[in-house]
C-alpha positions in Angstrom: 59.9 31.0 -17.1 59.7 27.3 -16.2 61.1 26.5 -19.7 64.0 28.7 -19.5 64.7 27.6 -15.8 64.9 24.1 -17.2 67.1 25.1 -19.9 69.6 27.0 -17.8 69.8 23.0 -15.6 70.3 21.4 -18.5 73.2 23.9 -20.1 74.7 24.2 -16.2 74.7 20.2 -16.7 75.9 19.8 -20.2 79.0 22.5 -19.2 80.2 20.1 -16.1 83.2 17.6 -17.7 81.2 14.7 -16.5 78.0 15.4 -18.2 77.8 11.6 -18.8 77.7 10.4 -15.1 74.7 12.3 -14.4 71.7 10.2 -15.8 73.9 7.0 -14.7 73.8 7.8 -11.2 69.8 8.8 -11.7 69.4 5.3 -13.3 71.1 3.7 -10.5 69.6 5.1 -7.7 66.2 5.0 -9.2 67.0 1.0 -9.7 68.7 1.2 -6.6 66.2 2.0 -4.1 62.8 1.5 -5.7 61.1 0.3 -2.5 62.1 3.3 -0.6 60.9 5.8 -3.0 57.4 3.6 -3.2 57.1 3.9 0.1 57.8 7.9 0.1 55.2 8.0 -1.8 52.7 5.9 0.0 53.2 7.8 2.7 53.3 10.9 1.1 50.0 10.2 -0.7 48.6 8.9 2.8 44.8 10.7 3.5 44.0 12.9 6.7 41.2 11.0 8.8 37.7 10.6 7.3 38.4 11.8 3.8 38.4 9.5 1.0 40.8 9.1 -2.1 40.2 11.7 -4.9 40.9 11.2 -8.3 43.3 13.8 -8.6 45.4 11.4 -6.1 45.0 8.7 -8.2 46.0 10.8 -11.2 48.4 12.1 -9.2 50.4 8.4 -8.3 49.9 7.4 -12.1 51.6 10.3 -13.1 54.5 9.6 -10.5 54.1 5.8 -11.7 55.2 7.3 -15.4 57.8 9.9 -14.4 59.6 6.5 -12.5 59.0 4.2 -15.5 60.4 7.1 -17.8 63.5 7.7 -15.8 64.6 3.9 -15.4 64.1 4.0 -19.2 66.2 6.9 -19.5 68.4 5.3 -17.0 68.9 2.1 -19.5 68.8 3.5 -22.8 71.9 5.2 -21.1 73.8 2.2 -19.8 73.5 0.6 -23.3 74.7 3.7 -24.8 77.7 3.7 -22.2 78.3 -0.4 -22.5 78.1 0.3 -26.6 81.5 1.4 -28.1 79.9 3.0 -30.9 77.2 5.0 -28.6 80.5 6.5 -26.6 82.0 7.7 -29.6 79.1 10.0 -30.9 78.8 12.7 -28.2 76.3 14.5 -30.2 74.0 11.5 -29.6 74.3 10.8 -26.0 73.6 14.9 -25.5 70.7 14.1 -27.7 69.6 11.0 -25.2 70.3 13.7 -21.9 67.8 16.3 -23.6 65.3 13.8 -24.4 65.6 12.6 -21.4 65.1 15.7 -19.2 62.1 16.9 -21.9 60.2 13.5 -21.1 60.5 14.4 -17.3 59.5 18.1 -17.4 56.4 17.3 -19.4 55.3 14.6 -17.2 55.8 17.2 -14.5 53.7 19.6 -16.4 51.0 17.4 -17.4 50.9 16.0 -13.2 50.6 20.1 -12.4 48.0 20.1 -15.3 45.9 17.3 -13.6 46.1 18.5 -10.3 44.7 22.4 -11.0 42.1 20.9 -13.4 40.8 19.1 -10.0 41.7 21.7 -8.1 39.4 24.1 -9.7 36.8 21.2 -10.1 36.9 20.7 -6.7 36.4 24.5 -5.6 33.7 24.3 -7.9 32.0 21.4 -7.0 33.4 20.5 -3.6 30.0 22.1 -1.5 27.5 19.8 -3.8 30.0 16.5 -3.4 30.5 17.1 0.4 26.8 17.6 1.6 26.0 14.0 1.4 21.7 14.8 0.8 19.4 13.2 -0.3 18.6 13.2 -4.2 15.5 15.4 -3.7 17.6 18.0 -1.7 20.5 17.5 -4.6 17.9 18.3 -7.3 16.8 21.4 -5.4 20.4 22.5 -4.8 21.1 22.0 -8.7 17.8 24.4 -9.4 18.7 27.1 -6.6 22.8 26.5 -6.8 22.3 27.8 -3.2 22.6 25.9 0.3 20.0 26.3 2.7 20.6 26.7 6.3 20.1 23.4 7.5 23.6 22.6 5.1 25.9 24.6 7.1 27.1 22.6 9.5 28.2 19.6 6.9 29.7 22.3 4.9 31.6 23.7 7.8 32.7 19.9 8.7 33.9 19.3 5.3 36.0 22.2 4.9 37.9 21.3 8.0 38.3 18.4 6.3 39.3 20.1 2.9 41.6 21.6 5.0 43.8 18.7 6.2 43.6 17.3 3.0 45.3 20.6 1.2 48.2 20.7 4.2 48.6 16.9 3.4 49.4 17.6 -0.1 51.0 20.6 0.9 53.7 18.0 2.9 53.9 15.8 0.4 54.9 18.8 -2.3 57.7 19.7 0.9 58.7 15.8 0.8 58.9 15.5 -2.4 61.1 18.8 -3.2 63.7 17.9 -0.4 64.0 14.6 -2.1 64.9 15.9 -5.2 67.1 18.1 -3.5 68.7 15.1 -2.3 68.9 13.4 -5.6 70.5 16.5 -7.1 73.3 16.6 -4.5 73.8 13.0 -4.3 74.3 13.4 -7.9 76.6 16.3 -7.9 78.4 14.3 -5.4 78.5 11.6 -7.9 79.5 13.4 -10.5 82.5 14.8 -8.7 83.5 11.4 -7.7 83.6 10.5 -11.4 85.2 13.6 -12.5 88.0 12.7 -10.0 88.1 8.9 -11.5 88.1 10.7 -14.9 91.2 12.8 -14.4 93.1 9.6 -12.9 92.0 7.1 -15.4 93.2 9.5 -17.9 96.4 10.0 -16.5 97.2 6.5 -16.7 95.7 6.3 -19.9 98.4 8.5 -21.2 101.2 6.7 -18.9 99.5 3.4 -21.2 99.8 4.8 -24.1 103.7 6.1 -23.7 104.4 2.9 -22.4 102.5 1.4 -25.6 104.3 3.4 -28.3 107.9 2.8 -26.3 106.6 -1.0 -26.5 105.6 -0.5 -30.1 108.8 1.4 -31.2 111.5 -1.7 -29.2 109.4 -3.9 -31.5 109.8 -2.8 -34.4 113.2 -2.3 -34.1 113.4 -6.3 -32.8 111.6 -7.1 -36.7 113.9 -5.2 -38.4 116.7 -6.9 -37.0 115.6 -10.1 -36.7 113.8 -10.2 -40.6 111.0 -12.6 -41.2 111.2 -15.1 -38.9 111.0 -13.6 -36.2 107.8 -11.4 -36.9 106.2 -14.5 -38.1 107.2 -15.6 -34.5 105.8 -12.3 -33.5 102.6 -12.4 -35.2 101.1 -15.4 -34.0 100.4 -14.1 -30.4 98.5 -11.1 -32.1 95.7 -12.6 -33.0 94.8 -13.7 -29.6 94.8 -9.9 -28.2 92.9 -8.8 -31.1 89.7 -8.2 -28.6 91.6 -6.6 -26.0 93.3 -4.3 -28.5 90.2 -3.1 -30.1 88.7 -2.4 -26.8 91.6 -0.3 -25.7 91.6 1.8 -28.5 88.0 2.2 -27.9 88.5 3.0 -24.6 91.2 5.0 -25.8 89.6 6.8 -28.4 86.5 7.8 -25.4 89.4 9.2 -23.7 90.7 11.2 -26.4 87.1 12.3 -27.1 86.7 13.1 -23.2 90.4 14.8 -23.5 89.2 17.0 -26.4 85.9 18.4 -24.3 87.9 19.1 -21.2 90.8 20.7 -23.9 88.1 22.5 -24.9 86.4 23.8 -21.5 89.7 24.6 -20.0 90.8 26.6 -23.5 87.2 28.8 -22.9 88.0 29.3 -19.0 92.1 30.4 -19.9 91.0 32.6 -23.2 88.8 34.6 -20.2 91.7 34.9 -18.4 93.7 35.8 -20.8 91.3 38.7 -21.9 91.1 39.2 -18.2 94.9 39.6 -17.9 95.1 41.7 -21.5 92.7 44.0 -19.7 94.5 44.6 -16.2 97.7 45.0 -17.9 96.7 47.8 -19.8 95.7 48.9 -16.9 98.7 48.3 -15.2 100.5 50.1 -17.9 98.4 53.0 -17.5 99.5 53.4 -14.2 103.3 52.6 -15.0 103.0 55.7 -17.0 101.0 57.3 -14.3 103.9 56.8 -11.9 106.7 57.6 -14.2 104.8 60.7 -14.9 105.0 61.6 -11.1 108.3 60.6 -11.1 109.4 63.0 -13.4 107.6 65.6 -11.4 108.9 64.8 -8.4 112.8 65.1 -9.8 112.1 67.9 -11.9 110.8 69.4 -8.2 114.3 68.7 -6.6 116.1 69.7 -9.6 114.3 73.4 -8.7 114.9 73.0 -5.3 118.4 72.3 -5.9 118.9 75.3 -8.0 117.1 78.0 -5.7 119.6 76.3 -2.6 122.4 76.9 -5.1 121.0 80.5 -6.2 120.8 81.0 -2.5 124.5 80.7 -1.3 125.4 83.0 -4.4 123.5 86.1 -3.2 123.5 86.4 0.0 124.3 89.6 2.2 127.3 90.8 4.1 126.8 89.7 7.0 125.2 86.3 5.8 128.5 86.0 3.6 130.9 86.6 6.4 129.2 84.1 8.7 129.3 81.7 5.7 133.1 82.5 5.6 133.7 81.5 9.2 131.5 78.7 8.8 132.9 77.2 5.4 134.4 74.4 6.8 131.1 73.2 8.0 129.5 73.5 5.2 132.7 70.8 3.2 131.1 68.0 5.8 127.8 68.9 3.2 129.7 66.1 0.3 130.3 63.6 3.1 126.8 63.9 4.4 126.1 64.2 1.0 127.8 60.3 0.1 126.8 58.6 3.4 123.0 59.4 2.3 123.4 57.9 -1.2 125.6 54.8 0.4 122.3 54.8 2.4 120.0 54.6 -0.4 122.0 52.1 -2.2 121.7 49.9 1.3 118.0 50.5 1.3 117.9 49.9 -2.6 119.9 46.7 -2.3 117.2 45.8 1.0 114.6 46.6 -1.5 115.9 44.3 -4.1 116.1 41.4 -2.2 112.7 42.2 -0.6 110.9 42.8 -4.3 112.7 39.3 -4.7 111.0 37.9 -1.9 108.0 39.3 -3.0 108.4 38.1 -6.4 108.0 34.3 -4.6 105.1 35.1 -2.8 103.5 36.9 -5.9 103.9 33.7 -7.9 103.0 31.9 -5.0 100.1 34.1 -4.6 99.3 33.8 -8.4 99.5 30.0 -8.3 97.1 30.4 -5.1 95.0 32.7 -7.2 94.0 30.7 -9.9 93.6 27.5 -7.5 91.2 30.7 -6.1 89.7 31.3 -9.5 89.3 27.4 -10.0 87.2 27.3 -7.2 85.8 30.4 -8.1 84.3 29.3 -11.2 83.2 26.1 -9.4 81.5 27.6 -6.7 79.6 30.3 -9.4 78.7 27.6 -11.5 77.4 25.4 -8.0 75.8 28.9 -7.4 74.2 29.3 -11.0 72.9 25.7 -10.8 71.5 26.2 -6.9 69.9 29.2 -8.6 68.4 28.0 -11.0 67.4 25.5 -8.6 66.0 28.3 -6.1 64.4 29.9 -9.0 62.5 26.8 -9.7 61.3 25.9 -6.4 60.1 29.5 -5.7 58.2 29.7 -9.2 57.1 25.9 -8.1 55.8 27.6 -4.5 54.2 31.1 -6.0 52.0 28.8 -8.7 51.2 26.8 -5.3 50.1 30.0 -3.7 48.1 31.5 -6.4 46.5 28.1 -6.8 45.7 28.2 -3.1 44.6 31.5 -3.3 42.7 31.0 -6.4 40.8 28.4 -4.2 40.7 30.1 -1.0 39.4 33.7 -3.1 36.6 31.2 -4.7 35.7 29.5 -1.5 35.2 33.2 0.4 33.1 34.2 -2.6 30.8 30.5 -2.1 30.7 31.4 1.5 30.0 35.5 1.2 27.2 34.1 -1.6 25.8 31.6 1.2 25.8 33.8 3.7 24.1 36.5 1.6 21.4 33.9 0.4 21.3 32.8 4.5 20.4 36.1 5.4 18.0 36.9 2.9 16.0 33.7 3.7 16.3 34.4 7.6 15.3 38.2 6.5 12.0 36.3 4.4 11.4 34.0 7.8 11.2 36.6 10.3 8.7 38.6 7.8 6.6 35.3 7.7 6.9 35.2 11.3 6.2 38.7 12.2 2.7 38.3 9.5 1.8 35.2 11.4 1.9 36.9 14.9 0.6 39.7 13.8 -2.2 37.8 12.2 -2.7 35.9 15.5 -2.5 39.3 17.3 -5.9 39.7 15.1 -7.4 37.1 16.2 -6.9 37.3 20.1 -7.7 41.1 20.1 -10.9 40.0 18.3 -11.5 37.5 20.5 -10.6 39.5 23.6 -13.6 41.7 22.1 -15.8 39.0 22.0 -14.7 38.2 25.7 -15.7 41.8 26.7 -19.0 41.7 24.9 -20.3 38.5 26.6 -18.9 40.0 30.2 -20.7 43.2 29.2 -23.9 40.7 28.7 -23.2 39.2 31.8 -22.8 42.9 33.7 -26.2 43.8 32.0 -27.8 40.4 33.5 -26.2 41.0 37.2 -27.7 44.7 37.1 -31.3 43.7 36.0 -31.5 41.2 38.5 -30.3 43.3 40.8 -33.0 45.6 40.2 -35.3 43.3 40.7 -33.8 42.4 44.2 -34.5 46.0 45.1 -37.6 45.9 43.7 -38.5 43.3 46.2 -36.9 44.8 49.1 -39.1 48.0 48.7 -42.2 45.3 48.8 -41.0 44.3 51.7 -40.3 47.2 53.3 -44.0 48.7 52.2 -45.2 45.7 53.9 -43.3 45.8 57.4 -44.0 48.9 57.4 -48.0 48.3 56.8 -47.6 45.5 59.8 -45.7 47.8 61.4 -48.6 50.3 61.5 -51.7 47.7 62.0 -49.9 46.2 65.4 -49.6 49.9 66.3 -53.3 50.2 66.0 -54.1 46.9 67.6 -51.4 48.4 70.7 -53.6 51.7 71.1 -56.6 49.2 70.4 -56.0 46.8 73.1 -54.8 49.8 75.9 -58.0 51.1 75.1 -60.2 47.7 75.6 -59.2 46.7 79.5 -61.8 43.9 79.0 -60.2 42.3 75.7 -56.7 43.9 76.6 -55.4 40.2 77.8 -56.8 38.9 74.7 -55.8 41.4 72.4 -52.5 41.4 74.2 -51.8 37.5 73.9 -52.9 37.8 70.0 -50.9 41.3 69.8 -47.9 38.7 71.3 -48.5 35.7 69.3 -48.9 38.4 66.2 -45.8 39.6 67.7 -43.9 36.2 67.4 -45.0 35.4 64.3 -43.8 38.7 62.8 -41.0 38.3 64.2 -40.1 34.4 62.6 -41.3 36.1 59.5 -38.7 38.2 59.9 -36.2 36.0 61.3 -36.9 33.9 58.5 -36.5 36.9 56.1 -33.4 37.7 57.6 -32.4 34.1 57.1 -33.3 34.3 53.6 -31.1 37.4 53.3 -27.9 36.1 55.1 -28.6 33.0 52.4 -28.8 35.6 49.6 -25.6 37.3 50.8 -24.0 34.2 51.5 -24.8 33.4 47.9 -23.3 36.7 46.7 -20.3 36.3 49.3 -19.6 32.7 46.9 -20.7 34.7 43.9 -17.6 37.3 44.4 -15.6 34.1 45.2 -16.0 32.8 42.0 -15.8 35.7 40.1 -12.5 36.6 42.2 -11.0 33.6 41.2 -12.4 34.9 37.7 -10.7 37.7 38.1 -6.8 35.4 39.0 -7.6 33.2 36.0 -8.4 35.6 33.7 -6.5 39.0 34.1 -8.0 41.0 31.5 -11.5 40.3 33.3 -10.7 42.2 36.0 -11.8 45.7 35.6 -15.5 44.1 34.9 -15.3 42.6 38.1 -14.4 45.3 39.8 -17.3 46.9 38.7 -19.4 43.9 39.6 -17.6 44.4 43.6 -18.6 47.7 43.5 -22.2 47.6 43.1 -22.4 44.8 45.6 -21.5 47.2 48.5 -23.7 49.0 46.8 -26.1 46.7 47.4 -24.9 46.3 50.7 -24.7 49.9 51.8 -28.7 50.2 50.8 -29.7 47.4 52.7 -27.4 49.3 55.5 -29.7 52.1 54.7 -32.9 50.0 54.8 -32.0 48.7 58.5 -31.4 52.2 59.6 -34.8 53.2 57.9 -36.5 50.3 59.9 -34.7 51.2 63.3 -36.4 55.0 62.9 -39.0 53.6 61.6 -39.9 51.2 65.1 -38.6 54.6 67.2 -41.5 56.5 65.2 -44.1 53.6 66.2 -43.1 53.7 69.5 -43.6 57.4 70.1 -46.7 57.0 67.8 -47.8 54.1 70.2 -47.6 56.1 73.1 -49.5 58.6 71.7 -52.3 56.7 70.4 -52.5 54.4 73.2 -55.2 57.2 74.7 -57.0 56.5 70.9 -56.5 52.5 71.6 -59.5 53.0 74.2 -61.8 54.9 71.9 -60.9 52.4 69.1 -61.8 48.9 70.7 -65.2 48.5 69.2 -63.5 49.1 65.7 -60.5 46.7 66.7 -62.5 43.4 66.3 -64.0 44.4 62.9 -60.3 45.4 61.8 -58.8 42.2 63.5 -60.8 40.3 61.3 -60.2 42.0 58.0 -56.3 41.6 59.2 -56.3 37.7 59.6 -57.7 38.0 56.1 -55.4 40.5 54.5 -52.5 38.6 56.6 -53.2 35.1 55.3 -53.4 37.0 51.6 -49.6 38.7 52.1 -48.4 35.6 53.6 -49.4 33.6 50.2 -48.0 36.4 48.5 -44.6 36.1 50.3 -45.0 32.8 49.8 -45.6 32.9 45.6 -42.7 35.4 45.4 -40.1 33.0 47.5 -40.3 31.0 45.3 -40.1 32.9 42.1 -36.8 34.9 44.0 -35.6 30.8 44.6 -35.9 29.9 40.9 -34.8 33.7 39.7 -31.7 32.8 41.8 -31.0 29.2 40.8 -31.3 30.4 36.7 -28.3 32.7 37.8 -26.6 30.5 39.1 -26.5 28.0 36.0 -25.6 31.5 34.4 -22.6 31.8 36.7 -21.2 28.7 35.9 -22.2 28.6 32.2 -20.3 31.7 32.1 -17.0 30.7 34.1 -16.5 27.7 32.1 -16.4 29.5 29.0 -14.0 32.0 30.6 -11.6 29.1 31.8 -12.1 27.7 28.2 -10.8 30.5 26.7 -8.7 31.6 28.9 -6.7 28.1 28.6 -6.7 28.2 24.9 -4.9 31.8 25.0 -2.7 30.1 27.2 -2.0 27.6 25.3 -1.5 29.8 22.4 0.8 32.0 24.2 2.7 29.0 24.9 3.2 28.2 20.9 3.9 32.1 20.6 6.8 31.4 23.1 7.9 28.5 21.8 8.6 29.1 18.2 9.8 32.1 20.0 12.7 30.5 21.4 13.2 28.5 17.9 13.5 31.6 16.1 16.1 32.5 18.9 18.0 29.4 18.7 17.9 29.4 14.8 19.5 33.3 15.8 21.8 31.9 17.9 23.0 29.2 15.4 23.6 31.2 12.7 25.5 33.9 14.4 27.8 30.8 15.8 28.2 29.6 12.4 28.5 33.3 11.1 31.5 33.4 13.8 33.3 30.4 12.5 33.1 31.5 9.2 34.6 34.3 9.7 37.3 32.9 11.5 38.1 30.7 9.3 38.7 33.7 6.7 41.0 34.8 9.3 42.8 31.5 9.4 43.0 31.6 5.5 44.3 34.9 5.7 47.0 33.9 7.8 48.0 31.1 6.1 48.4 33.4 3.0 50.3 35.7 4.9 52.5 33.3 6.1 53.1 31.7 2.9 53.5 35.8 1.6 56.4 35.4 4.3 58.1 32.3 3.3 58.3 33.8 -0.5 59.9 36.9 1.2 62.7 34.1 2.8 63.3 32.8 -0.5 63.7 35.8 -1.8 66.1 37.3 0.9 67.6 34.0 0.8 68.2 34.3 -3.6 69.4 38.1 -2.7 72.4 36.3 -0.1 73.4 33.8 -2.3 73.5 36.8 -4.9 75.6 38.9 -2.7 77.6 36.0 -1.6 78.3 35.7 -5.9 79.2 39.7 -6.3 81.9 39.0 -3.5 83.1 36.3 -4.6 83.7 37.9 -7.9 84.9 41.1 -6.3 87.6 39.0 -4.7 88.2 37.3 -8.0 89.1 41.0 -9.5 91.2 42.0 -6.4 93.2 39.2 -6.9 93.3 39.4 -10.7 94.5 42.8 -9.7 96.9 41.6 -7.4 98.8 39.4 -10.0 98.6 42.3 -12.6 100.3 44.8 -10.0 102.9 41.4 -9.1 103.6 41.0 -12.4 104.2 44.7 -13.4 106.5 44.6 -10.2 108.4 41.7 -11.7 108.8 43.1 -15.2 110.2 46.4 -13.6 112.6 44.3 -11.5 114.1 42.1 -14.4 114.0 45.8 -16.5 115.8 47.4 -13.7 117.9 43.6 -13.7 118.6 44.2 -17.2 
């Protein structure tokens, strides 16, 4: 397509008259105005910011650099040809230099549209591994896995921005540089008009030269023969000064004639059209001549019947019709005079006719003379048309190998970023996995642990039970023995009652008995309030167990629990003892009538108590202290055991802490990659926008192409109305001068 495109220019070029002005004005415009068109280009090849030159620019100004260099050649090679006699009388070989000319400049243009797809598709290929700027270990991986990881995104996402600008930067400079060749063309069609116009005058007086030449030529000659031999000796000696001038106006004379011949040639092509044109609509003019003659014919053969059945009429008619006819025959004589006055009429109207077809005879030739000035233009306008055709046709093949490059790219660069995204999710797929085996592996370890936990708290329950045991244990000693005191100061009571003598006595040692009883007791009471203080700061601690370590809780509970347990026995015990002192005291009362009987027997039994009394008080005494250091061993137990809870309770902290935080880095990493997920995808929108718009533009060119093709069929539908118009004027004047004749 592109050849033929560029084959239909050049034969649209080679057709103009003036096919020689063409590569002069592109020679002098290109020598005119180099600096302008080197800076076009430098800013045209100027780089978005923070992207670097590629080597398809650099390819892409040398091959610009060549396609200058080979039209200022061109442009030379065709001044010498033009300054050179002998080059401006072989046509064939200045068409030859034009074709040569115009190859050299669509192959450069093909080999600078070569370049730039062969980096095109390099860069769609290799653009991601270029634009990641990492480090050679990362580039070796990437070459091994041909995948990014996830980490690479972002640089990639920069980059294409990037890759972005730089593709609607050459994008501009493809716009900049098409509207400056569309400027070059019409500064040259301008030019060559121009030229044309100089053309047709320098020819004219050419030929007013030339007549004046051969009139010169033809006095002189006359003047030798007249004057003999002298005289053209006298002649001859001026000749050979002009010799130079001479030759180079028949040279120039001689381009004329050779420029004469073409346009002989051209205009003999375009009037043998019209000629075959005019054969054609005159047959068809003839055609309907007959047509009309035919219809003619018809018609007076019609009034010749009419005529007929009028006259057939007045024959046959009726009595009555006749006798009316009769008294109104000399009405019907005025018949011949109406009869006259209507063909006088149509002579008048015959005669108005004439002079009218005569008028319109002028304005048909006027109209003909205005129709092939129409025709003229006509043809100029169709081939301007053809030529901004062909010119159309170009730029929008130029525009759809743009978009199917772009497209090519863009469908490459989806597939790179569907394959990334594919490879992203399959690696954030393999990370969660890893993630959910390490928590669940650490899930392991805490559940095991917390089993451990509950073992040693078990222990610890087991240790709390047995010693409280034993504190019951002792309690029930010590109840057996208050109550065994209870029941020998009962005796000594009735005892001393009984004994009036050693009832003072027995009463002060009953009292001083009493007293020290009683500091016993206030002193085991004492030692009790201690204990329960003790457990009072024992469910303390274990409370504050209980807020540091929440899964500890239900042992503790149990723990409270048999504490009041504890506490509701000893309740229980106080209760027994109250009864028990109500019992003694009713029992006192009764055996204070046995006290008297038992005196004797209280001395002997006082005795025996001192004894036994100073045995249970070293007893007391031996298990005190074994309850003391019982106590003090759990105690070292206690906090043994709380440490180890805090210990572990602050290292599942701390490990729930780690769980929480690469938590929140598996969320951000989430996060991150649905963001980046986003953009990509709305950068396929963008693409696909761009691509539709682009769709839309072709869709202008081509609406645009289907006007301009319209705007050709009317212009050639007016060209056969008015062809038709002259063959319909010039029928009328050849019936005129036949009806003339």
């Amino acid at each position: 397509m592109k050849r033929t495109c560029a084959e239909g220019l050049t034969h649209t070029l080679s057709q103009l008259p003036t096919a020689q002005a063409c590569p002069l004005k592109t020679g002098w415009n290109n020598e005119q105005d180099p600096g302008k068109s080197r800076d076009r280009n430098q800013r045209a090849l100027q780089f978005p910011a923070g992207s670097a030159p590629t080597p398809s620019r650099e390819r892409a100004s040398r091959s610009i650099h060549q396609l200058k260099c080979a039209l200022r050649e061109g442009a030379e090679t065709v001044e010498e040809e033009a300054l050179d006699p002998s080059g401006s009388i072989n046509v064939g070989h200045e068409d030859t230099e034009t074709a040569w000319h115009e190859l050299q400049h669509s192959h450069a243009v093909n080999q600078l549209k070569a370049l730039l797809r062969q980096q095109a598709s390099k860069e769609s290929e290799i653009s991601p591994s270029r634009r990641r700027k990492i480090s050679p270990s990362r580039s070796s991986e990437y070459e091994e896995t041909n995948m990014p990881t996830v980490h690479n995104l972002v640089p990639i996402i920069n980059d294409q921005s990037q890759y972005i600008h730089h593709l609607e930067a050459e994008v501009k400079f493809c716009k900049e540089e098409l509207s400056g060749m569309k400027n070059r063309v019409q500064v040259v069609v301008l030019e060559n008009e121009r030229l044309q116009q100089e053309l047709k005058s320098q020819i004219q007086e050419e030929t007013m030269r030339e007549q004046t030449l051969l009139d010169a030529s033809g006095n002189m000659q006359n003047s030798w023969v007249a004057t003999g031999e002298n005289s053209r000796v006298g002649e001859k000696r001026p000749f050979p000064h002009d010799d130079g001038d001479i030759r180079k106006a028949a040279g120039e004379a001689e381009k004329w004639k050779l420029e004469l011949e073409r346009l002989k040639l051209t205009y003999e092509a375009k009037s043998e059209i019209l000629e075959s044109q005019l054969t054609f609509l005159r047959k068809d003019l003839a055609e309907y001549q007959k047509h009309c003659e035919d219809l003619k014919q018809q018609l007076k053969h019609k009034e010749s019947l009419l005529a007929t059945n009028i006259s057939n009429r007045v024959g046959g008619l009726c009595l009555r019709c006749a006798q009316h006819e009769a008294v109104l025959s000399q009405t019907h004589n005025n018949a011949h005079i109406q009869t006259i006055e209507r063909l006088t009429k149509e002579r008048d109207d015959l005669m108005s006719a004439l002079i009218s077809v005569r008028s319109s005879l002028a304005d048909g030739q006027q109209r003909e003379t205005r129709a092939f000035e129409q025709v003229k233009e006509a043809v100029h306008m169709t081939e301007e048309a053809n030529f901004e055709k062909t010119k159309a046709l170009i730029q929008c093949e130029q525009l759809r190998n743009e978009l199917e490059r772009q497209t090519e790219r863009l469908e490459k660069e989806l597939s790179s970023q569907q394959e990334k995204r594919a490879f992203d999710k399959e690696m954030m797929k393999k990370e969660v996995a890893k993630a959910r085996k390490d928590m669940e592996s650490k899930m392991l370890i805490l559940s095991q642990n917390i089993v451990q936990l509950e073992f040693q708290v078990e222990k610890v329950t087991r240790e709390k039970i047995s010693a409280i045991n034993q504190l019951e244990e002792v309690q029930n000693q010590l109840t057996s023995q208050e109550m065994d005191v209870t029941k020998v100061c009962g005796e000594l009571r009735f005892q001393l009652n009984k004994a009036e003598v050693e009832k003072d006595e027995a009463e002060k040692e009953h009292r001083e008995y009493r007293v020290k009883t009683k500091r016993d007791l206030e002193i085991k009471d004492q030692e009790i309030e201690k204990l329960k203080v003790e457990l009072s700061e024992t469910k303390q601690h274990v409370e504050q167990e209980q807020q540091q370590a929440a899964r500890a809780r239900e042992e503790c509970l149990k723990l409270t629990e048999l504490l009041a347990e504890c506490e509701h026995q000893l309740h229980l015990t106080r209760l027994e003892k109250d009864s028990i002192q109500q019992s003694f005291s009713n029992e006192a009362k009764a055996q204070a009538l046995q006290a008297q009987q038992r005196e004797q027997e209280l001395t002997q039994k006082i005795e025996q108590m001192e004894a036994q009394h100073d045995k249970t008080e070293n007893e007391q005494y031996s298990l005190m202290t074994s309850q003391n250091t019982f106590l003090i061993k759990l105690k070292e137990e206690c906090c043994s055991l709380a440490k180890k809870l805090e210990q572990i309770s602050q290292k599942s902290r701390s490990e729930i802490a780690l769980l929480s935080q690469e938590k929140m880095y598996t969320d951000n990493k989430l996060e991150k990659l649905q963001r980046r997920n986003n953009e990509l995808e709305e950068q396929c929108v963008q693409h696909g926008k761009v691509h539709e718009t682009m769709k839309e533009r072709l869709r202008q060119l081509d609406k645009h192409s289907q006007a301009t093709a319209q705007q050709l069929v009317q212009l050639l539908n007016r060209q056969n109305q008015l062809l038709l118009e002259r063959q319909s004027l010039s029928e009328e004047v050849d019936r005129l001068r036949a009806q003339d004749s």
